[in-house]
N, CA, C and O atoms as a Tripos MOL2 file, in Angstrom:
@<TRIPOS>MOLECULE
protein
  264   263    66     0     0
PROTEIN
NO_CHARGES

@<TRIPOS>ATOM
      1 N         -55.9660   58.3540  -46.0610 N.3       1 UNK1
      2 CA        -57.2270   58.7890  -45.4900 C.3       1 UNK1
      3 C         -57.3250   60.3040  -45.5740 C.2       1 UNK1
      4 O         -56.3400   61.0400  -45.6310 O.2       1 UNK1
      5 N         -58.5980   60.7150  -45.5760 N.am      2 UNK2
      6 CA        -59.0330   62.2960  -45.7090 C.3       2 UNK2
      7 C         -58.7800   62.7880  -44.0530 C.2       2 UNK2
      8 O         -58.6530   61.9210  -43.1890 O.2       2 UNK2
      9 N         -58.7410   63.7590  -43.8240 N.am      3 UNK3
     10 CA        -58.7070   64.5950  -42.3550 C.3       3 UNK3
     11 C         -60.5320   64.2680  -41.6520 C.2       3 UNK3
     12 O         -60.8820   63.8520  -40.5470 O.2       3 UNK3
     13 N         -61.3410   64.6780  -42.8650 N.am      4 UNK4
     14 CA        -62.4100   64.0330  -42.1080 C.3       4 UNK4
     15 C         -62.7070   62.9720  -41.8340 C.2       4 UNK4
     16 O         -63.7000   62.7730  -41.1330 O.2       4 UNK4
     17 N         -61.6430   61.5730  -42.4830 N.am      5 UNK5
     18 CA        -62.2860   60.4970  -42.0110 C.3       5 UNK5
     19 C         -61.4860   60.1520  -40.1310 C.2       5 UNK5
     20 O         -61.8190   59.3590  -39.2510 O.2       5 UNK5
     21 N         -60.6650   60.9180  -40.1890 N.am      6 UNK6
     22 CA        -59.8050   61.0780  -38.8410 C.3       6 UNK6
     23 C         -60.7240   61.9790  -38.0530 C.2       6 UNK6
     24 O         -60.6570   61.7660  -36.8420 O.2       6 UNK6
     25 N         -61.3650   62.7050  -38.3290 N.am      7 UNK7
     26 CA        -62.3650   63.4880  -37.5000 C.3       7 UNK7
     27 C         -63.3320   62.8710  -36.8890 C.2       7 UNK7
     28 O         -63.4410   63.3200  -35.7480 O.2       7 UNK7
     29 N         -64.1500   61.9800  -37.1350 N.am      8 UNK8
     30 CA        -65.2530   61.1920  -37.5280 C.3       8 UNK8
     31 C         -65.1090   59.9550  -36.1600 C.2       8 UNK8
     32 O         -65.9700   59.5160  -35.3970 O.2       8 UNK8
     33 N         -63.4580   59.6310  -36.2910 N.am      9 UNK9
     34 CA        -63.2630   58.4750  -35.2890 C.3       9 UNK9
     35 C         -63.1520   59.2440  -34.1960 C.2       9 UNK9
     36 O         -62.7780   60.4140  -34.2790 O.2       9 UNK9
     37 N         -63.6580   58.3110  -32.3660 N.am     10 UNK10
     38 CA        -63.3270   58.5360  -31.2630 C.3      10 UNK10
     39 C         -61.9300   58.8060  -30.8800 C.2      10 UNK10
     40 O         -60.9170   58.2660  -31.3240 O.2      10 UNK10
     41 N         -62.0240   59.6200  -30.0870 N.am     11 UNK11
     42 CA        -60.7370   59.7310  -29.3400 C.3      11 UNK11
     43 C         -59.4680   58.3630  -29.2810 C.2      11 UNK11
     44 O         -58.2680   58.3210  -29.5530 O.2      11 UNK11
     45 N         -60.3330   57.4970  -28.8490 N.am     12 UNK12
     46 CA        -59.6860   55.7990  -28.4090 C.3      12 UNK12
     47 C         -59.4330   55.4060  -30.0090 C.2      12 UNK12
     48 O         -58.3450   54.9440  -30.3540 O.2      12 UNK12
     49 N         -60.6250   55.6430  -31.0560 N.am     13 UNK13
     50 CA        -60.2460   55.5590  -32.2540 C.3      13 UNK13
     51 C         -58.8690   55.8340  -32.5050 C.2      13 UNK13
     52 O         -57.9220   55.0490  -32.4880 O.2      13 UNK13
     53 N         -58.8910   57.1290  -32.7530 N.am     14 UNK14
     54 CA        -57.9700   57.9160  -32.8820 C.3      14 UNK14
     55 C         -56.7470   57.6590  -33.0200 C.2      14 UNK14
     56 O         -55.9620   57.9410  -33.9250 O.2      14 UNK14
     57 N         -56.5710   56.8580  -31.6440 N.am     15 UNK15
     58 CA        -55.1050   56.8740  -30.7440 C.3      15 UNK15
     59 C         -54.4260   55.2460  -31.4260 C.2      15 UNK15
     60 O         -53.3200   54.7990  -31.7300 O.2      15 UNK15
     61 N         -55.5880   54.8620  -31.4180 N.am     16 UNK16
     62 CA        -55.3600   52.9760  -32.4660 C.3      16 UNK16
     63 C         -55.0440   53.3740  -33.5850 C.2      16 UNK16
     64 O         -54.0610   52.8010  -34.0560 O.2      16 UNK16
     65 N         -55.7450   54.5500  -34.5250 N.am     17 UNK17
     66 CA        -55.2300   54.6750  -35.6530 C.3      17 UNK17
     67 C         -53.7630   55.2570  -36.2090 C.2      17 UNK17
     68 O         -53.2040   55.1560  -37.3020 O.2      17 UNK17
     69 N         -53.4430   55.8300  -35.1120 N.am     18 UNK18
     70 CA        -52.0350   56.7400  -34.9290 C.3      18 UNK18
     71 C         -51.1810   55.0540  -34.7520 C.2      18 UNK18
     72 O         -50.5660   54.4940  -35.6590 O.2      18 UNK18
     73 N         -51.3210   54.6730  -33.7390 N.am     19 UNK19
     74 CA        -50.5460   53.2460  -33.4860 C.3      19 UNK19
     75 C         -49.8840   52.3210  -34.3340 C.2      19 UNK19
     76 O         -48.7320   51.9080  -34.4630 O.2      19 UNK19
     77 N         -51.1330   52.1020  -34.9400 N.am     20 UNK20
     78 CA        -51.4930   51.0020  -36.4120 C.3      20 UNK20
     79 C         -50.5930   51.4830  -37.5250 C.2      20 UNK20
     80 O         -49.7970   50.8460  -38.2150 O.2      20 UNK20
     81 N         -51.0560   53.3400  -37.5320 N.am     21 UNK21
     82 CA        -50.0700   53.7630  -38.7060 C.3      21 UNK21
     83 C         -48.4290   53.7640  -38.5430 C.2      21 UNK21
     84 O         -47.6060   53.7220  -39.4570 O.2      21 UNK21
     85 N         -48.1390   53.8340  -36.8790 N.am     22 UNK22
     86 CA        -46.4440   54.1070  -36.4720 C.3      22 UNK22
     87 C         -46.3890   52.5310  -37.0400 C.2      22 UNK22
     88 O         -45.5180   52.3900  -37.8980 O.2      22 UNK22
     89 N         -47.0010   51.5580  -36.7890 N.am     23 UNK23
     90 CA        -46.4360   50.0720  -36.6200 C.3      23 UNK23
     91 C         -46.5580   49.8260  -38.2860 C.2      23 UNK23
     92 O         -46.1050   48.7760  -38.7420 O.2      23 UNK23
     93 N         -47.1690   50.8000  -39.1680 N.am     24 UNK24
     94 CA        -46.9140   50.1370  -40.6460 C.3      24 UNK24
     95 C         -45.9320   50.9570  -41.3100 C.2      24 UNK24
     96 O         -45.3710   50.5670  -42.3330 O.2      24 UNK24
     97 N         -45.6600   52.2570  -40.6890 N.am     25 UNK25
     98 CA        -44.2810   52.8790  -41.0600 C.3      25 UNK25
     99 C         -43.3800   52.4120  -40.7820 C.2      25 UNK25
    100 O         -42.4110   52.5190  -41.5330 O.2      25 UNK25
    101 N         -43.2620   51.5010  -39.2780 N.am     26 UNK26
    102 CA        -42.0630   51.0530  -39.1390 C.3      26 UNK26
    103 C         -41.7510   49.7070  -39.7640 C.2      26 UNK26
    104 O         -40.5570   49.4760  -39.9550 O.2      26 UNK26
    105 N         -42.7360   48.6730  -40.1550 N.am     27 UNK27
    106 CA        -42.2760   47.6160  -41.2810 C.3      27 UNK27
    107 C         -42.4660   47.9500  -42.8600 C.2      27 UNK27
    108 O         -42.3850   47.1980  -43.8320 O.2      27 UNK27
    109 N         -42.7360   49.2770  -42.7800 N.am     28 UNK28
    110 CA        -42.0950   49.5230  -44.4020 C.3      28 UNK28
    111 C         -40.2190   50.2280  -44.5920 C.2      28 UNK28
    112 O         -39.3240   49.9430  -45.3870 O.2      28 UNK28
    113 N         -40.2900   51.1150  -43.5490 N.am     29 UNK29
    114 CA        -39.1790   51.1670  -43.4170 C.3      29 UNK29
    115 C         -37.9340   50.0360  -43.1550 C.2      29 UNK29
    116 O         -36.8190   50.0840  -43.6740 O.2      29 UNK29
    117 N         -38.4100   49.0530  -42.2470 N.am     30 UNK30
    118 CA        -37.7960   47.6150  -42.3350 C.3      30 UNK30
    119 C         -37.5600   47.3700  -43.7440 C.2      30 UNK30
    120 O         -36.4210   47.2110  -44.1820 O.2      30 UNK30
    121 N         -38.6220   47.3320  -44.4860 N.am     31 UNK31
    122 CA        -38.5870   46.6300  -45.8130 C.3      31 UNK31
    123 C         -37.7610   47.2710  -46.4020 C.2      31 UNK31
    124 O         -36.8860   46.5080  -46.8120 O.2      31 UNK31
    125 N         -37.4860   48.7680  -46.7870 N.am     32 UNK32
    126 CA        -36.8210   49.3980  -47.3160 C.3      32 UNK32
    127 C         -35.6660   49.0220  -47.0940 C.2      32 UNK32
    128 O         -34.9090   48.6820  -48.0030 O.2      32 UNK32
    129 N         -35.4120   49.0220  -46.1260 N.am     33 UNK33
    130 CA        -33.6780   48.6280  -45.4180 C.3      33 UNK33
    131 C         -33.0930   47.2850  -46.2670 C.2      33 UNK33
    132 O         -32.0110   47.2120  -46.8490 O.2      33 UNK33
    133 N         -34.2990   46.0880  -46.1450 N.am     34 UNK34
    134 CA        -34.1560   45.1980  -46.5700 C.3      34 UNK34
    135 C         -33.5720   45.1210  -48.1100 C.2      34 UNK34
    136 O         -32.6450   44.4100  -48.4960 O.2      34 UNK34
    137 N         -34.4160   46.1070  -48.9430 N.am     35 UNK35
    138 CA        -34.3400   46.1430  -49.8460 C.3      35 UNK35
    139 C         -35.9920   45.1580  -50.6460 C.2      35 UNK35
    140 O         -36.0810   44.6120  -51.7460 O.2      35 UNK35
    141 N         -37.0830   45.2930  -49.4900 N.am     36 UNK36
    142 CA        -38.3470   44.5460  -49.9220 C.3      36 UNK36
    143 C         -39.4810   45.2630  -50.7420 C.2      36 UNK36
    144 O         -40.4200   44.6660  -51.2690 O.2      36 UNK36
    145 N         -39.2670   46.6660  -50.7830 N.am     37 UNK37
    146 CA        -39.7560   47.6700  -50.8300 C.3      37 UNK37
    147 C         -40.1660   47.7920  -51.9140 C.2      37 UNK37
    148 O         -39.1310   47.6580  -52.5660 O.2      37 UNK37
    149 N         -41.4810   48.0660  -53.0890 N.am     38 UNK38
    150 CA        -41.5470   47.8670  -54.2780 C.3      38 UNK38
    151 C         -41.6820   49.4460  -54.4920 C.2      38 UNK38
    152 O         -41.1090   50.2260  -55.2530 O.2      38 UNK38
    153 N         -42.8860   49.6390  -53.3010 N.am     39 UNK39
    154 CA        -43.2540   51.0660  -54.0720 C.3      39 UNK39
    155 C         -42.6140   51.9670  -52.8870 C.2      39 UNK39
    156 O         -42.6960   51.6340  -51.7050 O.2      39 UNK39
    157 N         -42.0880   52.9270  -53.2510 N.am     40 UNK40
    158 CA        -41.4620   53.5270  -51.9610 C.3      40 UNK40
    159 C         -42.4050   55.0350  -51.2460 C.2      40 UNK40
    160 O         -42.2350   55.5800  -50.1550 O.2      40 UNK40
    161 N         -43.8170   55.5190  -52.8280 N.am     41 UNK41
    162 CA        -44.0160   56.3300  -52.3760 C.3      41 UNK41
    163 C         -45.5790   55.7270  -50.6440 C.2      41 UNK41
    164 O         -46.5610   56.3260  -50.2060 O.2      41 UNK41
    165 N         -45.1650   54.8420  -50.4080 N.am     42 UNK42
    166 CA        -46.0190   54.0430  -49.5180 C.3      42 UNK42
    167 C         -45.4910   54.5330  -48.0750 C.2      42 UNK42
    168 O         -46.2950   54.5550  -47.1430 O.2      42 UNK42
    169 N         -44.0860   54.9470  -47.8660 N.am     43 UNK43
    170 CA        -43.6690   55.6870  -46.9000 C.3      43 UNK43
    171 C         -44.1360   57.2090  -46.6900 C.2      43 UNK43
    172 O         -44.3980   57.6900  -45.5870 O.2      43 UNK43
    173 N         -44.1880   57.7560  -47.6670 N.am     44 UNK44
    174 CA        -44.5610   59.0030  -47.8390 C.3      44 UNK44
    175 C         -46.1300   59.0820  -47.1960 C.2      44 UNK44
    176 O         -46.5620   59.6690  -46.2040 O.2      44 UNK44
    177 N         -46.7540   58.2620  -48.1690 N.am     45 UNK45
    178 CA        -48.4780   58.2340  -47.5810 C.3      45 UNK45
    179 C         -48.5490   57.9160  -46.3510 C.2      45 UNK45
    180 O         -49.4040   58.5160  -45.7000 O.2      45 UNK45
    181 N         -47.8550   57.0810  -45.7690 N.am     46 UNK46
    182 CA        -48.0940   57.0880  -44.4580 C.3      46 UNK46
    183 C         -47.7700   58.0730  -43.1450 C.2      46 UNK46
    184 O         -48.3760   58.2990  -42.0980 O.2      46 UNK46
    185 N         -46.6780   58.4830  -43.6440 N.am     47 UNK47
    186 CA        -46.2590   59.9090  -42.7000 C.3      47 UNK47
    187 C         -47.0570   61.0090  -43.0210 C.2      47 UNK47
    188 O         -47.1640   61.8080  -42.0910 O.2      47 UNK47
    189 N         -47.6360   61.2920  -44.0220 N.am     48 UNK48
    190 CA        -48.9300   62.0710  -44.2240 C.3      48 UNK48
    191 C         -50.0710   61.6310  -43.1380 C.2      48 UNK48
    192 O         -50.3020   62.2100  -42.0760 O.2      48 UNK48
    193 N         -50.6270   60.6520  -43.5720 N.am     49 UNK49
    194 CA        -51.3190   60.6360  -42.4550 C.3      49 UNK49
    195 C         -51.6580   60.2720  -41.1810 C.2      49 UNK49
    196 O         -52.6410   60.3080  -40.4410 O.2      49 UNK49
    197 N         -50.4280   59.8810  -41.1700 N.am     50 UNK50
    198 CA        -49.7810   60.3960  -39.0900 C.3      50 UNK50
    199 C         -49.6970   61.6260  -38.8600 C.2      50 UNK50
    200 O         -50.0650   61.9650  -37.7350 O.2      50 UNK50
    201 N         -49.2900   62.5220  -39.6300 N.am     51 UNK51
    202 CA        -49.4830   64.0300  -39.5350 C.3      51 UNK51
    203 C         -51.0290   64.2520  -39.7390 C.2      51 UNK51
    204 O         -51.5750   64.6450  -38.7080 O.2      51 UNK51
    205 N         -51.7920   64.1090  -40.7240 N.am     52 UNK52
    206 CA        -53.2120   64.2070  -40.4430 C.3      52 UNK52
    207 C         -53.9230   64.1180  -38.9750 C.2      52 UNK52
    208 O         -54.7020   64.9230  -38.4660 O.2      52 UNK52
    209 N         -53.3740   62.7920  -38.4090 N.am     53 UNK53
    210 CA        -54.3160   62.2200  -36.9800 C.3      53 UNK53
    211 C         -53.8380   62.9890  -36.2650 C.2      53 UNK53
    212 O         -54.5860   63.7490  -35.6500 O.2      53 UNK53
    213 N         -52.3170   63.0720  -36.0800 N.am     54 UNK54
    214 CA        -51.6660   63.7670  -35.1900 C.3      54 UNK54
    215 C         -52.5390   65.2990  -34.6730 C.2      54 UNK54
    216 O         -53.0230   65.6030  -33.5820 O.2      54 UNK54
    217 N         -52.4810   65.9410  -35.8010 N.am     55 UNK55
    218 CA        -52.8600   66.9450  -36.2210 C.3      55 UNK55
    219 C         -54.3920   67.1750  -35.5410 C.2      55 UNK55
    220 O         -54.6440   68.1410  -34.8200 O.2      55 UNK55
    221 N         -55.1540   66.3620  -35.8120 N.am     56 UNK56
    222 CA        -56.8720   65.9170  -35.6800 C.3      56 UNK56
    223 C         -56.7050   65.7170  -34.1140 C.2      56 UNK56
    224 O         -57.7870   65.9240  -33.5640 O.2      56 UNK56
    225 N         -55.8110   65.4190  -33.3170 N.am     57 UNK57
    226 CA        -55.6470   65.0040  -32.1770 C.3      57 UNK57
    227 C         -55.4080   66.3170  -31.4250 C.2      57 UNK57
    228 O         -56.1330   66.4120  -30.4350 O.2      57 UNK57
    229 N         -54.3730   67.6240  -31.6780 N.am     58 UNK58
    230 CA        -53.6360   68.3850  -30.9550 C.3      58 UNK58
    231 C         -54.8070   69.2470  -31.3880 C.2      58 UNK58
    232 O         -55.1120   70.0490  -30.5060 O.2      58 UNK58
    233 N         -55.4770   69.3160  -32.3660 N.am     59 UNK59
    234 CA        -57.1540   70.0170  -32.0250 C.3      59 UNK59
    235 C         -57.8570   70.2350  -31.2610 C.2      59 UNK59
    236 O         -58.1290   71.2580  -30.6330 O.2      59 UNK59
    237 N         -58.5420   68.3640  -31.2550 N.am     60 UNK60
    238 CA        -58.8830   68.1880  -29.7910 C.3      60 UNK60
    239 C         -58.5300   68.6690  -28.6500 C.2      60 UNK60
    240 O         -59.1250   69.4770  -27.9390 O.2      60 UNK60
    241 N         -57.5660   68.1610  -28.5000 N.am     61 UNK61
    242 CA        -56.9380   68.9170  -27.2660 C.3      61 UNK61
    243 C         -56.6780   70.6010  -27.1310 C.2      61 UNK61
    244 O         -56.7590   71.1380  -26.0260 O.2      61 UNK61
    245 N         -56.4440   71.1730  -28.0360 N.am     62 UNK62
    246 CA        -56.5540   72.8930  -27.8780 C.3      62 UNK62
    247 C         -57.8570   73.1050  -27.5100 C.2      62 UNK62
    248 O         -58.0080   73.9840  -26.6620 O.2      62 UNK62
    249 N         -59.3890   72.2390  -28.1290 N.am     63 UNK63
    250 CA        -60.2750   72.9040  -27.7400 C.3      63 UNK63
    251 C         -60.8920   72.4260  -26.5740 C.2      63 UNK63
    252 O         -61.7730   73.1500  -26.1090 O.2      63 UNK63
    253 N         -60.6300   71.3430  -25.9740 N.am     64 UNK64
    254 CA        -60.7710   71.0840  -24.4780 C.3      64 UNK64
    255 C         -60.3010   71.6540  -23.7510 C.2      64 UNK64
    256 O         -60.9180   71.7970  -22.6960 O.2      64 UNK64
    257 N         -59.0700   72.2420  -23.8810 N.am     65 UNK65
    258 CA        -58.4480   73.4430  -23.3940 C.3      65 UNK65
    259 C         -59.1970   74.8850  -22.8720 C.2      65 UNK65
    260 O         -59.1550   75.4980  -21.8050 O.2      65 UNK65
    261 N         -59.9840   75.1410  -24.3110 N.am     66 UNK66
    262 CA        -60.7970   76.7330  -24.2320 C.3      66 UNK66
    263 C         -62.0190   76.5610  -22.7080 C.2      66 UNK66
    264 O         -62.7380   77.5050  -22.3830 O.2      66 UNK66
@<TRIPOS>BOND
     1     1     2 1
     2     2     3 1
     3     3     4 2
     4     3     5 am
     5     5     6 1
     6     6     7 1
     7     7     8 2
     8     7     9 am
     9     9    10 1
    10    10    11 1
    11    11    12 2
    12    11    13 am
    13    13    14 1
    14    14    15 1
    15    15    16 2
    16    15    17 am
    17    17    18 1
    18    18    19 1
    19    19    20 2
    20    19    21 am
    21    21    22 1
    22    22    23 1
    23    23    24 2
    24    23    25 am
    25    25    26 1
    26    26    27 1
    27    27    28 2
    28    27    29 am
    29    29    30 1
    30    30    31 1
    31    31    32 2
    32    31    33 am
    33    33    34 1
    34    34    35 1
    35    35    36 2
    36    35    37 am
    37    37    38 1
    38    38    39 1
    39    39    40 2
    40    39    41 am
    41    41    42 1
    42    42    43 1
    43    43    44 2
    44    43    45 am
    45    45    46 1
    46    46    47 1
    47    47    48 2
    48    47    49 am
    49    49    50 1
    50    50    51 1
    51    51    52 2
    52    51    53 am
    53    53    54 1
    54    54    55 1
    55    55    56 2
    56    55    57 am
    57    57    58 1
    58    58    59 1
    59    59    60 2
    60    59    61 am
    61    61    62 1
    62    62    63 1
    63    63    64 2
    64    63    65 am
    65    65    66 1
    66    66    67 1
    67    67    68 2
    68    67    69 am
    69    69    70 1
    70    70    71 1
    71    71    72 2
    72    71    73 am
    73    73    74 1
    74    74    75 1
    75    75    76 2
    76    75    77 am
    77    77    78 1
    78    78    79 1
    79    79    80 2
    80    79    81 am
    81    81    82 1
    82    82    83 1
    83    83    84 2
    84    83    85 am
    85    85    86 1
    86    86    87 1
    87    87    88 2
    88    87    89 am
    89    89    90 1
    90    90    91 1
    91    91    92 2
    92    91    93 am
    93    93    94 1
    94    94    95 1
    95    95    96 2
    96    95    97 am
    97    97    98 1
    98    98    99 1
    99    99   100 2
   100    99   101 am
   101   101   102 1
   102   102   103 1
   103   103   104 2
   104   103   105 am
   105   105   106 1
   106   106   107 1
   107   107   108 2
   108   107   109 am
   109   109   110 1
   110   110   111 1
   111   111   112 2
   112   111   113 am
   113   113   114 1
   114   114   115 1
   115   115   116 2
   116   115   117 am
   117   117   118 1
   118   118   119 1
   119   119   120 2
   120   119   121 am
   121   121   122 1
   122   122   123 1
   123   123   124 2
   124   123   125 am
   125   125   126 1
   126   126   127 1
   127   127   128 2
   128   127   129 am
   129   129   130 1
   130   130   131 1
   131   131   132 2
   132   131   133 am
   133   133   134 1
   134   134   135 1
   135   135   136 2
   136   135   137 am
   137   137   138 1
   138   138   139 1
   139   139   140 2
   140   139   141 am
   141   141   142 1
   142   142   143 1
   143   143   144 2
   144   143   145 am
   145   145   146 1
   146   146   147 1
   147   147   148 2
   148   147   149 am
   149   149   150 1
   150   150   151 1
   151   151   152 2
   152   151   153 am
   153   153   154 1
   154   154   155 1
   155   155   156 2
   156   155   157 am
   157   157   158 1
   158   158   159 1
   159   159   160 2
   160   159   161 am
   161   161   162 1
   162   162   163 1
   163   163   164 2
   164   163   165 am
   165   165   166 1
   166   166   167 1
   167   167   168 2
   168   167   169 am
   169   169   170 1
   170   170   171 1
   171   171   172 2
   172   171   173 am
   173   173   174 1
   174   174   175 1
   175   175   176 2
   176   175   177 am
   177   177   178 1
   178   178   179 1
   179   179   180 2
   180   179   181 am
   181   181   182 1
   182   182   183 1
   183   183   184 2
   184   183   185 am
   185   185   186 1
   186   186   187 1
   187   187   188 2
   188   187   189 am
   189   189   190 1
   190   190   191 1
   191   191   192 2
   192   191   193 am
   193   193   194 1
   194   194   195 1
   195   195   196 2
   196   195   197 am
   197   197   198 1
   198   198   199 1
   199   199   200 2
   200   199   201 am
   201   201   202 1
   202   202   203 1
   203   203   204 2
   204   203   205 am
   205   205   206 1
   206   206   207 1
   207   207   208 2
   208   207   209 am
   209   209   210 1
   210   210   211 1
   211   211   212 2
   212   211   213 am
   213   213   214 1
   214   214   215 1
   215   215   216 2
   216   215   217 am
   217   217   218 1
   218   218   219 1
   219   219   220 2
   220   219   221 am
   221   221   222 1
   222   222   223 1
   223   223   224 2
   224   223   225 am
   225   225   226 1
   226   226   227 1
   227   227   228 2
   228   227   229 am
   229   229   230 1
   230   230   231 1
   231   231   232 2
   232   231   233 am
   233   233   234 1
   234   234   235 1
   235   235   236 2
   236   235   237 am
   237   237   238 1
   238   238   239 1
   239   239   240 2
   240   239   241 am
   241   241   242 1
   242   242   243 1
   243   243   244 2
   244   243   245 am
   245   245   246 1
   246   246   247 1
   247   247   248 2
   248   247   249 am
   249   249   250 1
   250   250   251 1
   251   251   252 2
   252   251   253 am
   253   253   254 1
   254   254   255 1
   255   255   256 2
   256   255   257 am
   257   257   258 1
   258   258   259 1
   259   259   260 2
   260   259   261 am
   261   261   262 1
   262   262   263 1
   263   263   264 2
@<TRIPOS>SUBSTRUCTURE
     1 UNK1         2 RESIDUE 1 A UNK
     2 UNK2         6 RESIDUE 1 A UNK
     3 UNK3        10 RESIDUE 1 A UNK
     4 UNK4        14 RESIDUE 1 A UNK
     5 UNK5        18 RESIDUE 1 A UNK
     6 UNK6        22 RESIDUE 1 A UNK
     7 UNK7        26 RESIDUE 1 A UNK
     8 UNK8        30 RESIDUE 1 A UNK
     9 UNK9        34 RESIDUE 1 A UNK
    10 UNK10       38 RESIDUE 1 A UNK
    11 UNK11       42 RESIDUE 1 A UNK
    12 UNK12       46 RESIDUE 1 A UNK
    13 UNK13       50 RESIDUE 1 A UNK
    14 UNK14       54 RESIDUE 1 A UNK
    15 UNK15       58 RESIDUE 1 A UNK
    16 UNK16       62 RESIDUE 1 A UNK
    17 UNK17       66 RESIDUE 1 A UNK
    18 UNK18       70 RESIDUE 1 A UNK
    19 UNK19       74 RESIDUE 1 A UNK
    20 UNK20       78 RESIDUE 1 A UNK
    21 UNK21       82 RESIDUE 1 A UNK
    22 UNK22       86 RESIDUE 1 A UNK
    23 UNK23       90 RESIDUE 1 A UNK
    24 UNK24       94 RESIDUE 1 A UNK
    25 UNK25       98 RESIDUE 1 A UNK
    26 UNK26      102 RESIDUE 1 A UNK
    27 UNK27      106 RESIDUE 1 A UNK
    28 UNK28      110 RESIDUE 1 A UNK
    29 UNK29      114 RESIDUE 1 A UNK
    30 UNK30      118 RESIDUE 1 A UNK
    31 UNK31      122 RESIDUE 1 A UNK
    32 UNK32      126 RESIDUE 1 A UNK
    33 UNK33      130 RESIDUE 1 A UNK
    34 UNK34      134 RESIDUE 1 A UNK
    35 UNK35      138 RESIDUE 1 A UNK
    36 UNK36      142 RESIDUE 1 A UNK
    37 UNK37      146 RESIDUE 1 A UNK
    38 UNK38      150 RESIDUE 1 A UNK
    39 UNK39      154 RESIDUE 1 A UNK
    40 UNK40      158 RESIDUE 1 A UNK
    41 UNK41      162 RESIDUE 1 A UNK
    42 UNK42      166 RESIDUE 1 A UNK
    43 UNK43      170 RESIDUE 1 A UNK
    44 UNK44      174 RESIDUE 1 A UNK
    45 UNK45      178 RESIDUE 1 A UNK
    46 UNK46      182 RESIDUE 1 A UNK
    47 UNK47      186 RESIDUE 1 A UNK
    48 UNK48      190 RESIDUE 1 A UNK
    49 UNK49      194 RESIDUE 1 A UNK
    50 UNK50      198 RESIDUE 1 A UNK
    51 UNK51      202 RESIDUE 1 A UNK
    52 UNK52      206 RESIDUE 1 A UNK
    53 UNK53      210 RESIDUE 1 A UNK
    54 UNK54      214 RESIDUE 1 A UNK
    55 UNK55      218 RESIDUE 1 A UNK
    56 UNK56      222 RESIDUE 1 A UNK
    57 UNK57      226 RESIDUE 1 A UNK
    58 UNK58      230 RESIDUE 1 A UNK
    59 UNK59      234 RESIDUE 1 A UNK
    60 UNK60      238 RESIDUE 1 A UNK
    61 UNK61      242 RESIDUE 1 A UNK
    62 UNK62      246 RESIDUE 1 A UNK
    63 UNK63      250 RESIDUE 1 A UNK
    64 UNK64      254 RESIDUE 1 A UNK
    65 UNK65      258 RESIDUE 1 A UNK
    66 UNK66      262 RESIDUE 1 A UNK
């Protein structure tokens, strides 16, 4: 996903999409372990954009802050 499509979602959005992404990092990493894993750069994309939301999130919050 782009940073703006993380912009775009609600707060509550947001926080589901961060979730969704920990819970598909952690059964690819399963898979990996397993040895199920075809494409591996699928880990990578996903910790990208947990850092994206993450990121889109600690925004928010700095500027509720001001």
């Amino acid at each position: 996903m782009e940073v703006k499509e993380f912009r775009d979602l609600s707060p509550e959005e947001l926080d589901q999409k961060i979730y969704d992404l920990r819970a598909n990092l952690f059964e690819l990493r399963r898979k990996k372990a397993v040895g199920q894993l075809e494409h591996g750069e699928e880990i990578a994309r996903v910790r990208k954009d947990i850092a994206k939301a993450e990121t889109v999130k600690r925004e928010r919050q700095l500027n509720l802050s001001k």
